[in-house]
C-alpha positions as CSV (number, residue, x, y, z in Angstrom):
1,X,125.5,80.5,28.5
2,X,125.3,77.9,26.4
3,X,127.9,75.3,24.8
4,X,129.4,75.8,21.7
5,X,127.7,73.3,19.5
6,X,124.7,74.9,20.8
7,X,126.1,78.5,19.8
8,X,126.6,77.5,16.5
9,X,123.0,75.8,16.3
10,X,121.4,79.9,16.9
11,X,123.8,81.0,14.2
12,X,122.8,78.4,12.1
13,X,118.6,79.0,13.1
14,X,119.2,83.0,12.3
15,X,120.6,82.5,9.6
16,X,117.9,80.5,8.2
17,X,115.2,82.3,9.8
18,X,116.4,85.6,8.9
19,X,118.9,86.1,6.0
20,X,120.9,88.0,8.5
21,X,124.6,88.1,7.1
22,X,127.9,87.0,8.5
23,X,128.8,90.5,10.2
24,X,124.8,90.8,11.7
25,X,125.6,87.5,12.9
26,X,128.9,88.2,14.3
27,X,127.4,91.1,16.4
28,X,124.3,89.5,17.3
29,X,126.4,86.7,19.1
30,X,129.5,88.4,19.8
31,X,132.0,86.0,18.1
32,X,134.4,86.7,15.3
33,X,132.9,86.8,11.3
34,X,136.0,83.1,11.3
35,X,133.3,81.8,13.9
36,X,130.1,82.2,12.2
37,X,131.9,81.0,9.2
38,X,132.8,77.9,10.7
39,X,129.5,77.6,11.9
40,X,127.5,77.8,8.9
41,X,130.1,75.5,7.7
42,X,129.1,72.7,9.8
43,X,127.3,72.0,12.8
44,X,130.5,70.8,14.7
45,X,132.8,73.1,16.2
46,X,136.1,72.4,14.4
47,X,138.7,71.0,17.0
48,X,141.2,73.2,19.1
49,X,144.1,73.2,17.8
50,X,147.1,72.5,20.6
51,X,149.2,75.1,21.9
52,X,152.2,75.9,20.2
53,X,155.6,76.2,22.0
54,X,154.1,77.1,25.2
55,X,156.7,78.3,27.4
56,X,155.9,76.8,30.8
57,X,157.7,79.6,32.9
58,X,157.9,77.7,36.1
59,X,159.6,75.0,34.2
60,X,162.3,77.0,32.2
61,X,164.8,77.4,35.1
62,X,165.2,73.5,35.6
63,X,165.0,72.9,31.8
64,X,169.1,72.8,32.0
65,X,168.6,70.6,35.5
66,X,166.5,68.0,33.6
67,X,168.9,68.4,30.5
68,X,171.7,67.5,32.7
69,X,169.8,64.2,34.3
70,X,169.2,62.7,30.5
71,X,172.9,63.0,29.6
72,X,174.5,62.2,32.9
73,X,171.5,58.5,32.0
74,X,173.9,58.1,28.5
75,X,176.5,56.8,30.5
76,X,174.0,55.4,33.5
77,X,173.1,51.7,33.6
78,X,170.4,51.0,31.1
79,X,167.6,50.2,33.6
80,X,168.5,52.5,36.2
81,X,167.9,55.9,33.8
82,X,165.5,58.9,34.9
83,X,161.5,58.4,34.3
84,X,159.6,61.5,34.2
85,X,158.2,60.7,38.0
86,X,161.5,60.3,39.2
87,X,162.5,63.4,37.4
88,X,159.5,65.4,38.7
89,X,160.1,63.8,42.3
90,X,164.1,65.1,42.2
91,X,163.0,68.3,41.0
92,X,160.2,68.7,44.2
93,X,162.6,67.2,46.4
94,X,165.7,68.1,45.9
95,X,165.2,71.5,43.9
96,X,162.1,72.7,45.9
97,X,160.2,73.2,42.1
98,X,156.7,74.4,42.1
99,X,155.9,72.4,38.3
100,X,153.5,70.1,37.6
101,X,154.0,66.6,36.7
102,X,152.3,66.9,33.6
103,X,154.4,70.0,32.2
104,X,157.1,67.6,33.3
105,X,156.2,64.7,31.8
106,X,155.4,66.7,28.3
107,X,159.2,68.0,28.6
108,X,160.5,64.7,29.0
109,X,158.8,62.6,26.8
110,X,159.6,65.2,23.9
111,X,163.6,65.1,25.1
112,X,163.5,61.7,25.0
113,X,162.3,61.1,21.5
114,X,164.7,64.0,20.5
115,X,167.6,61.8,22.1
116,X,166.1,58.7,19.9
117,X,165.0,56.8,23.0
118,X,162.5,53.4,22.8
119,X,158.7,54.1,23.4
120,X,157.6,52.2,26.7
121,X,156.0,48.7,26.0
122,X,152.3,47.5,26.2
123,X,150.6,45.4,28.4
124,X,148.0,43.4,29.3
125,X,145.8,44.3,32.5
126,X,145.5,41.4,34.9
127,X,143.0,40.8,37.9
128,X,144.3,38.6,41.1
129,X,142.2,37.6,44.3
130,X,143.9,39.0,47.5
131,X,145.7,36.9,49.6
132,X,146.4,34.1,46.9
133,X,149.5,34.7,45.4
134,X,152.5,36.4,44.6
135,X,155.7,36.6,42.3
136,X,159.8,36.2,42.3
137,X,162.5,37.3,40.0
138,X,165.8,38.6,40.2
139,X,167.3,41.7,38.9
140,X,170.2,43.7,38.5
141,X,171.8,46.8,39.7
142,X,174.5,48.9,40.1
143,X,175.8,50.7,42.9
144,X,178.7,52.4,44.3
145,X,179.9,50.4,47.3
146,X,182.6,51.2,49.3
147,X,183.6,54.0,46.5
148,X,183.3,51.2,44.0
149,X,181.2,50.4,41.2
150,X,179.6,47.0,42.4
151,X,177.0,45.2,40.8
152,X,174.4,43.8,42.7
153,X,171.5,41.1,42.8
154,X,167.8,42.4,44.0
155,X,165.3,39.8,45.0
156,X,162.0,41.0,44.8
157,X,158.6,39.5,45.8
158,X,155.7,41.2,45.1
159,X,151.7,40.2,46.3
160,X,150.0,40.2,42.8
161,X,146.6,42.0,44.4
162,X,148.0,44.6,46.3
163,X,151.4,45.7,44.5
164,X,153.1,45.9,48.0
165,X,156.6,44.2,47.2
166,X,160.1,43.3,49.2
167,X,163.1,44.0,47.5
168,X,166.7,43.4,49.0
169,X,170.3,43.2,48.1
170,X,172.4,40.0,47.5
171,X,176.3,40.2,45.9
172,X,175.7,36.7,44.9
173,X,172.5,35.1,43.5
174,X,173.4,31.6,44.6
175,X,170.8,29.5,45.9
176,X,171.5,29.9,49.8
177,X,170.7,34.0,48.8
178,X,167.2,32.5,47.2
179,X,166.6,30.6,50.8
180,X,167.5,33.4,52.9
181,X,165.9,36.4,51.4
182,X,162.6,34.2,51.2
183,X,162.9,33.7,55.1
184,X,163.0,37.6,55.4
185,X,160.3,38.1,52.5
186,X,157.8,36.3,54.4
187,X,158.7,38.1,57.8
188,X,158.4,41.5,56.2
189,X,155.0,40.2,54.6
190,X,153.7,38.6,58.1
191,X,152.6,35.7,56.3
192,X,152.5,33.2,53.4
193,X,150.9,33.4,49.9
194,X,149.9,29.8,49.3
195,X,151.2,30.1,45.2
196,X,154.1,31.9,44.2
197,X,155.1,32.2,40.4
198,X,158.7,31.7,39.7
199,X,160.8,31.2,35.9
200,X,163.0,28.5,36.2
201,X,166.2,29.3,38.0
202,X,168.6,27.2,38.7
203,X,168.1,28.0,43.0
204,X,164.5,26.1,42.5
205,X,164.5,24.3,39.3
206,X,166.7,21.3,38.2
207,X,165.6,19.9,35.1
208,X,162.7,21.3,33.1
209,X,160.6,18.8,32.0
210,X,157.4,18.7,29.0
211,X,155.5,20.8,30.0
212,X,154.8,22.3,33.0
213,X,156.9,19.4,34.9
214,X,159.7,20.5,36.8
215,X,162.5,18.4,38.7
216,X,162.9,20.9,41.9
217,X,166.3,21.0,44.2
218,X,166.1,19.1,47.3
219,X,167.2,22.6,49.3
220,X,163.7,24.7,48.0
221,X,161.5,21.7,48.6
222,X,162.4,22.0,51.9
223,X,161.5,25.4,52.0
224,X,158.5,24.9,50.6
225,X,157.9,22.5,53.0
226,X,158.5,24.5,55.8
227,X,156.3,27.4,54.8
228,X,153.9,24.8,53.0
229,X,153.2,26.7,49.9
230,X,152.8,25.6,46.2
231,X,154.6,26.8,43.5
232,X,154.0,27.8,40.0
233,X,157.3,27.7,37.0
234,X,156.2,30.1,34.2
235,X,156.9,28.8,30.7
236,X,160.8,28.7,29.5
237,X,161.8,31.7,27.4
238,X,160.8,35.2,26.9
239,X,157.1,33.7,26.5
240,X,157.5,33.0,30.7
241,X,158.1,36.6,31.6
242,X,154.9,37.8,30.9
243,X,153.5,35.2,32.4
244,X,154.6,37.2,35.9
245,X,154.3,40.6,34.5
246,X,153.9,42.4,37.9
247,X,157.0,41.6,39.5
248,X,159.1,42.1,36.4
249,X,157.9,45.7,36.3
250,X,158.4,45.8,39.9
251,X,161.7,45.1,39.3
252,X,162.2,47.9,37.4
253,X,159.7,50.3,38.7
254,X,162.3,49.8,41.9
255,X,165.4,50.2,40.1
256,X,163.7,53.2,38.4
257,X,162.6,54.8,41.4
258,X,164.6,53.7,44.5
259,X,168.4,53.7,42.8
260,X,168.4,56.6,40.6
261,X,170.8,58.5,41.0
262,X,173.3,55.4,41.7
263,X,173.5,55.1,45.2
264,X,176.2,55.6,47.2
265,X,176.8,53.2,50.4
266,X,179.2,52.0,52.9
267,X,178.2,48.8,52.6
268,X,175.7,46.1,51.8
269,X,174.0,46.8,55.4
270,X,173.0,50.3,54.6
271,X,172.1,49.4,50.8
272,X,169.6,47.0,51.9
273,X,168.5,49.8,54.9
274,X,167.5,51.7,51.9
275,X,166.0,49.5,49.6
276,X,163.8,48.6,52.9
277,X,162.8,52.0,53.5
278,X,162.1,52.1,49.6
279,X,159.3,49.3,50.4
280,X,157.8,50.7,53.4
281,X,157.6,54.1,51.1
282,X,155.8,52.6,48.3
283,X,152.7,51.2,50.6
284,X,151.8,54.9,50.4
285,X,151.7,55.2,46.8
286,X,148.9,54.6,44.0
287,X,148.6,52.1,41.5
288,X,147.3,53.8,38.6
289,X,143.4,52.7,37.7
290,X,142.9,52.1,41.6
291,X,141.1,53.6,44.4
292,X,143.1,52.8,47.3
293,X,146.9,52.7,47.7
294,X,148.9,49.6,47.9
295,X,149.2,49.9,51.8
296,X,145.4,49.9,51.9
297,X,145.2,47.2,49.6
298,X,147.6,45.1,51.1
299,X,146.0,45.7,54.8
300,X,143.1,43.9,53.7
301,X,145.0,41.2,51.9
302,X,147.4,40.3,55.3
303,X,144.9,38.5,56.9
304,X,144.3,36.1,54.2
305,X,148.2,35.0,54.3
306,X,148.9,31.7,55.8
307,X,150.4,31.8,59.5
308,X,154.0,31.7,59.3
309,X,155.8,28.8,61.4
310,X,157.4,29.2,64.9
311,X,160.8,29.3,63.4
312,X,162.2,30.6,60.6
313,X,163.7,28.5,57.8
314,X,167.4,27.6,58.5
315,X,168.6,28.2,54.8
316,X,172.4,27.8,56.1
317,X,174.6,24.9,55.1
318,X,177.0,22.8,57.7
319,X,180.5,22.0,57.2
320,X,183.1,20.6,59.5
321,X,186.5,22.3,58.3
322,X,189.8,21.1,60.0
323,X,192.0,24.8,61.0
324,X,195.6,24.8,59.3
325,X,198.7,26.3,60.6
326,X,197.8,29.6,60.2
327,X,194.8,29.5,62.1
328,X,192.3,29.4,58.7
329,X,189.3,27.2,57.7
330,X,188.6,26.9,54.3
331,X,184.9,27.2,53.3
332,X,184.0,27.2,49.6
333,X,187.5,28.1,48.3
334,X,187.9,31.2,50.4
335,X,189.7,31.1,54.0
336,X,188.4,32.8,57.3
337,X,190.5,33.1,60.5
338,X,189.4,31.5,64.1
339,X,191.3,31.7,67.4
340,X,194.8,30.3,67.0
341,X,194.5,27.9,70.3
342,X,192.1,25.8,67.7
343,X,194.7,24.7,64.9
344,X,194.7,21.4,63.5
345,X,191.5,21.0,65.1
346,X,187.7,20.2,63.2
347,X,185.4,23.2,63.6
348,X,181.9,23.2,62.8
349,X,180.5,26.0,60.2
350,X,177.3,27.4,59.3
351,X,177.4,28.3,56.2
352,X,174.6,31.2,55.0
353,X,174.6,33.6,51.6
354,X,176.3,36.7,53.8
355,X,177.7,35.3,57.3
356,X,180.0,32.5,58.0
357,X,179.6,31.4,61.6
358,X,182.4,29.1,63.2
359,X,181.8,27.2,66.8
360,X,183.4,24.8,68.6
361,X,182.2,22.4,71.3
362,X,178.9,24.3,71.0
363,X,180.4,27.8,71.6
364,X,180.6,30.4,68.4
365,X,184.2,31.6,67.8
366,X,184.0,33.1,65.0
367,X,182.1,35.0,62.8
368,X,182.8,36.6,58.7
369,X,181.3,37.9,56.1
370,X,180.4,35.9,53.3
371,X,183.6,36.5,51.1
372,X,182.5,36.3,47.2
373,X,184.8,34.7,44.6
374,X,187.7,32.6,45.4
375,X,191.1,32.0,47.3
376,X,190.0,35.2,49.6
377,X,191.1,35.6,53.4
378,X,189.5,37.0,55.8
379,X,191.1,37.8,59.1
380,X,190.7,38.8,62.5
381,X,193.5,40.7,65.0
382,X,192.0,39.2,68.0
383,X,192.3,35.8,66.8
384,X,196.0,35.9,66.5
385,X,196.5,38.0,69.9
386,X,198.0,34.4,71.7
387,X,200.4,33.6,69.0
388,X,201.3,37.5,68.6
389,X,202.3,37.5,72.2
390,X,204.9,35.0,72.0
391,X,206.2,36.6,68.6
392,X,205.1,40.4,68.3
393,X,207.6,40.6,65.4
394,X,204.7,39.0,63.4
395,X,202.2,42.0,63.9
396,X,203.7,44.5,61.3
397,X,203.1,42.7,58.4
398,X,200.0,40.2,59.1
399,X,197.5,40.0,56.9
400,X,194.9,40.6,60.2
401,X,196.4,43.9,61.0
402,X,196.3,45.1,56.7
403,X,192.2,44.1,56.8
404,X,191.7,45.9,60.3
405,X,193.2,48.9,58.4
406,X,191.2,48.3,55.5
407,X,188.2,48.1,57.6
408,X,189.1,51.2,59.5
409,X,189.4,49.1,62.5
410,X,193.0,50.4,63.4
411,X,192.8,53.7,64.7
412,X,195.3,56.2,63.4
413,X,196.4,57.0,67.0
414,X,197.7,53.7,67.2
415,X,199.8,54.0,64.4
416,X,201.1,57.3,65.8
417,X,201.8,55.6,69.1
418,X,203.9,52.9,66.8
419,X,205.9,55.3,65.6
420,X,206.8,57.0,68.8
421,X,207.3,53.7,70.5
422,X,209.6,52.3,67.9
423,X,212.1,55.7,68.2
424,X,212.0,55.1,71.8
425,X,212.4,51.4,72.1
426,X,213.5,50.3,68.7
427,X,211.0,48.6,66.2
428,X,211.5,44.7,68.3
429,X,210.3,46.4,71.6
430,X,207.6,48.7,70.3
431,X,206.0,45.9,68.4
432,X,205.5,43.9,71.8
433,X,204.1,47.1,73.5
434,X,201.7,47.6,70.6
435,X,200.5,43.5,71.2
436,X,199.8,44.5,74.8
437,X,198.0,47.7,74.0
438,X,195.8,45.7,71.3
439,X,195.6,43.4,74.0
440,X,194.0,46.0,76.3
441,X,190.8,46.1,73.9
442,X,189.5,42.7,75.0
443,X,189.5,44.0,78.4
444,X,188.3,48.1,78.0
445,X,186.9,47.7,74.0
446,X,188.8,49.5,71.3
447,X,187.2,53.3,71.7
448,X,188.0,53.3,75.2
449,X,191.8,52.0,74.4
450,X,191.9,54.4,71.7
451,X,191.1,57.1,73.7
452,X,193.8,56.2,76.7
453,X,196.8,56.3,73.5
454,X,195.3,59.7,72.5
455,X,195.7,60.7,76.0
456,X,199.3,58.9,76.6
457,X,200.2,60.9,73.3
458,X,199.2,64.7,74.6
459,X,201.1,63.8,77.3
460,X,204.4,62.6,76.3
461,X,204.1,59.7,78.1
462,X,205.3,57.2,75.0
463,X,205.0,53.0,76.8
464,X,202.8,51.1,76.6
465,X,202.2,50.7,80.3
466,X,201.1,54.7,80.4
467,X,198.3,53.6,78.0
468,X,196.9,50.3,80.4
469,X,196.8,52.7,83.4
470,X,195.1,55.4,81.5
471,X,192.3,53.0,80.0
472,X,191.8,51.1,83.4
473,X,191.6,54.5,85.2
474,X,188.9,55.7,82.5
475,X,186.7,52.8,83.0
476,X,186.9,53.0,86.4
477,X,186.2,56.3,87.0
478,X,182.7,56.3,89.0
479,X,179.8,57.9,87.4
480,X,178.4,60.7,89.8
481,X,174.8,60.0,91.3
482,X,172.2,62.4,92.2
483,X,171.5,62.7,95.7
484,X,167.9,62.8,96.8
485,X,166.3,62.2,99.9
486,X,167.9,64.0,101.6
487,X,167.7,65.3,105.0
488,X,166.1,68.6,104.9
489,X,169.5,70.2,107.0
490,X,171.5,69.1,104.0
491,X,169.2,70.1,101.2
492,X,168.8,73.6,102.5
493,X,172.5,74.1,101.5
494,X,171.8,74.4,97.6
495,X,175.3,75.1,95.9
496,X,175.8,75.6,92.4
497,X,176.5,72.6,89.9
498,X,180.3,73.1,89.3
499,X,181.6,74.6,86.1
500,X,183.4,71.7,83.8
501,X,184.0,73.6,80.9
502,X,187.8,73.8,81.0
503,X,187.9,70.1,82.0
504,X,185.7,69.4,78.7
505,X,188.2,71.8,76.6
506,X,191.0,69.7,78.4
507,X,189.3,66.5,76.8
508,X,188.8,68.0,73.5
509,X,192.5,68.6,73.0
510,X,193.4,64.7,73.5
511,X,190.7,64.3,71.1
């Protein structure tokens, strides 16, 4: 069977050849008389015309799912909306849809334009050797941290011939941030690109000169010193972003893909656990217009990266804080506790973008994180456990005990221990029984302490003292050892393994 064109080509010939008329024609080539009309017409097929409100059945049960996603984006940070992948991913994903991403994409894209939305932007295609260079910029997000709306700082670098890109979390984009999340960039990576493209931000750039002369910060010399690579400032301006066109997108391409919906996290620990396992994820995927995907591509580019040195880049800072009366240091405007047998002492302080570390005579003594803003406190219990000894009237109300509680440090049991010690004792006694069971969690660690109060309380026995004999009795209970080797008149005596199941119900109800 023939194509059409050529269909229309016999029509034409028998009609030529033979006067035969539309109907004859019709029959001969079984087509409709609108066919042969057409054809006589013109030589040329006219074009299909495109299906009219086709009604995509698989689709129409998640039309009110998708619905729901575009309004719930109205009120959703501008650059961390639904694309019509990340729709069609949710929908596989999370819904189990059998659609495809092109009847998804057509659904969208006509929403969208309904709701008045922005058409995407045009760009330029760019080609890149491997192993030569790659790109850094900064972007924004927000996230739910801690049950509250937080917004935070993503660092990306991305190799500019492979795609394959690093993206972590910052609260603070301060230049210590920059150093750091280079350091851990280049591990991830497993090498150095000998350029990288940056715009001019203040962590690198000092003064911007005529140009492309650029006054640089002693701090990011160094790094670039240490790693020995060159780098590249983009022109100032809007004009400079497209001069590093792949990690912008990146940057949103992430955002887009990796933190829609909002994410919800503990902390900034297990956001950057995600955004890492967002990286790893994308070496599988496709760059559109290119065989391989970027994990292939970026396989072959890893041994052209320059050999990273022994040791990393310290990007921390030093200070030598002197520790006030209450046992603080202060440390860019916020204050962090250290053991109370230091005050009015200097202390030495490393000072990174997320840790505070605190040592004295070459031994660490402390460690916090990074508070952000200003006039802050951060506090440990066990630092004050000396002092508290000598006046356990101070516990109740210390600014230590409030953060462990905030943290979720304090166990409740202990709190329900406090109470039941204070009717017992009064509140001046129960407080120095509580120092002593705190106490007990530099010795046994705070689980096994919290378990011993749990047990004290199922079994009435309210002091302090009950709980030290419990904890020291649970940690020194011996763990049973199998027996082998043994003489065959003692292993012909099998016996049943004894039942524990009411011991373990036992356990349960001190739980």
């Amino acid at each position: 069977m023939g194509t059409r064109v050529e269909q229309f080509e016999q029509i034409r010939r028998d009609r030529d050849r033979e006067g035969l008329s539309i109907r004859a024609l019709a029959e001969r080539h079984g087509v409709h008389r609108r066919a042969v009309r057409h054809a006589l017409a013109s030589p040329v097929p006219p074009a299909k015309r495109p299906p009219v409100s086709r009604p995509a059945p698989k689709l129409g049960p998640y039309r009110v799912v998708i619905d729901g996603w575009l309004e719930a984006d109205r009120v959703a940070p501008r650059k961390q909306r639904h694309t019509a992948r990340r729709i069609y991913r949710r929908l596989v994903d999370e819904h189990g849809a059998d659609v495809g991403e092109s009847t998804v994409r057509q659904y969208v894209r006509v929403r969208k334009r309904q709701l008045g939305w922005p058409v995407s932007e045009v760009f330029v295609p760019q080609v890149h050797a491997p192993g030569v260079e790659a790109e850094v910029d900064w972007g924004e997000a927000l996230v739910e941290l801690a049950g509250a709306p937080t917004k935070v700082h993503l660092f990306v670098m991305r190799a500019s011939f492979s795609g394959a890109a690093f993206c972590q979390a910052s609260l603070v984009e301060t230049q210590q941030a920059f150093l750091e999340l280079h350091v851990q960039a280049f591990g991830w990576f497993g090498g150095v690109f000998p350029e990288i493209r940056f715009d001019n931000l203040k962590s690198a750039v000092k003064k911007v000169l005529k140009g492309r002369r650029r006054i640089e910060s002693d701090r990011f010399v160094a790094l670039r010193s240490h790693y020995l690579f060159e780098s590249q400032f983009t022109t100032p301006g809007i004009e400079g972003a497209h001069e590093k066109g792949g990690v912008e997108g990146e940057v949103g391409r992430f955002r887009r893909n990796h933190l829609v919906p909002v994410p919800q996290v503990a902390d900034l620990a297990e956001l950057n656990a995600l955004l890492l396992e967002g990286c790893e994820s994308d070496l599988g995927r496709r760059i559109l217009g290119r065989a391989g995907t970027v994990g292939e591509a970026f396989t072959a580019e890893r041994g052209l990266l320059g050999v990273l040195p022994a040791e990393p880049f310290d990007a921390t800072e030093a200070a030598a804080p002197r520790v006030d009366q209450k046992s603080l240091v202060t440390i860019r405007q916020n204050r962090y506790s250290v053991p109370v047998a230091l005050a009015g002492l200097k202390v030495s302080a490393r000072i990174g973008a997320r840790e505070i570390e605190i040592s004295h005579g070459g031994l660490q003594v402390a460690r916090h994180e990074r508070l952000t803003g200003r006039y802050g406190t951060s506090a440990r219990l066990d630092h004050y456990l000396e002092l508290l000894r000598r006046k356990p009237g101070g516990l109740e109300h210390s600014v230590a005990l409030a953060q462990e509680r905030g943290r979720g440090a304090w166990p409740g049991c202990f709190d329900d221990l406090w109470v039941a010690l204070t009717g017992r004792y009064g509140r001046s006694d129960a407080a120095r029984q509580m120092v002593d069971v705190v106490w007990l969690c530099r010795e046994h660690g705070p689980d096994w302490v919290a378990l011993a109060v749990r047990g004290a309380l199922t079994a009435g026995a309210i002091d302090g003292r009950a709980v030290a004999v419990l904890a020291r009795r649970a940690e020194s209970d011996p763990v049973p050892v199998e027996l082998t080797n043994l003489e065959p008149r003692l292993a012909a005596h099998q016996r049943p393994a004894p039942d524990l199941t009411d011991y373990d119900q036992l356990l349960g109800g001190t739980q």
